[in-house]
N, C-alpha and C positions, 0 to 999 in steps of 0.2 A: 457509520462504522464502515470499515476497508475489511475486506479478506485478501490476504495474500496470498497464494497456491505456488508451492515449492519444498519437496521432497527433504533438500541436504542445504547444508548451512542458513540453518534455523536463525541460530543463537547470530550469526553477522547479519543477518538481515531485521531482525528484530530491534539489535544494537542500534545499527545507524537511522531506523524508520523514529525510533523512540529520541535520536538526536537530532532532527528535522527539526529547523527552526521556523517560522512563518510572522511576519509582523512581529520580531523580538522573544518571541517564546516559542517553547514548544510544544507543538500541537497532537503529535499522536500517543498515544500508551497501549501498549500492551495489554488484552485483555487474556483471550485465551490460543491455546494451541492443541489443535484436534488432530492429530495424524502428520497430513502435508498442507491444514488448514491454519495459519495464521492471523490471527482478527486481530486489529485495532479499532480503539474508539478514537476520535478528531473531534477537534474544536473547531476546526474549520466549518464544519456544517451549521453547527451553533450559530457562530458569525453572521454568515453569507446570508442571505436570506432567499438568494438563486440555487435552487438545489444544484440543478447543469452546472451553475458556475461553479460552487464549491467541489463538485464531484470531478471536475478539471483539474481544477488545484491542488484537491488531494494528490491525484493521480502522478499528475505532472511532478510535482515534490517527491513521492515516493518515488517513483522510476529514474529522476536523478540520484536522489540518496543511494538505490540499489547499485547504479550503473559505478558506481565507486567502491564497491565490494571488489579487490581482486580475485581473480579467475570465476567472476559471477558468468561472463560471454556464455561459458560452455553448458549454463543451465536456463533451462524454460522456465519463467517465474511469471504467472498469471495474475493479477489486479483489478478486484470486482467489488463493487460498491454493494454494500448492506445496507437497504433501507426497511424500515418495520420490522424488523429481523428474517426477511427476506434478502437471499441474492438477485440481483440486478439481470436476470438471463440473456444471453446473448450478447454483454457486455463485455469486450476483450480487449485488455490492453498486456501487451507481452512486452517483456524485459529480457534481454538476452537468448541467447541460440536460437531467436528467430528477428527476421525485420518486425518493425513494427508497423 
């Protein structure tokens, strides 16, 4: 499972994550939306049998799908991996209004 963290344009970031393609299909869905907490679930973990690897992958594909969002630049969108239905702590990958 991915959480997304990002306050405003919910609904385009959720669009494009759920139209992520990976080996012919697509791989995330939509599960829930808590505040500024976005979850999906992936197939890609499924797959992989490298947890690191897939948790790259995911990552890597969401951040370009986000980076196609216009006027995404001027907001902070954080990308944390859910394992056991734990967050991944100290895990950060940022999308927009910072480097990465």
């Amino acid at each position: 499972m991915i959480l997304v963290n990002c306050p405003w344009m919910q609904k385009d970031i959720i669009d494009v994550i759920e139209a992520v393609q990976y080996k012919g299909g697509n791989v995330f869905k939509h599960i829930k939306t808590e505040g500024i907490r976005i979850f999906f679930d992936s197939q890609i973990s499924a797959e992989e049998k490298d947890i690191r690897k897939s948790m790259i992958v995911e990552n890597t594909l969401i951040m370009e799908a986000i980076k196609n969002i216009p006027r995404i630049d001027t907001l902070a969108i954080n990308i944390v991996p859910v394992i056991n239905g734990s967050v991944v702590e100290g895990y950060k990958y940022t999308v927009g209004g910072y480097k990465e």
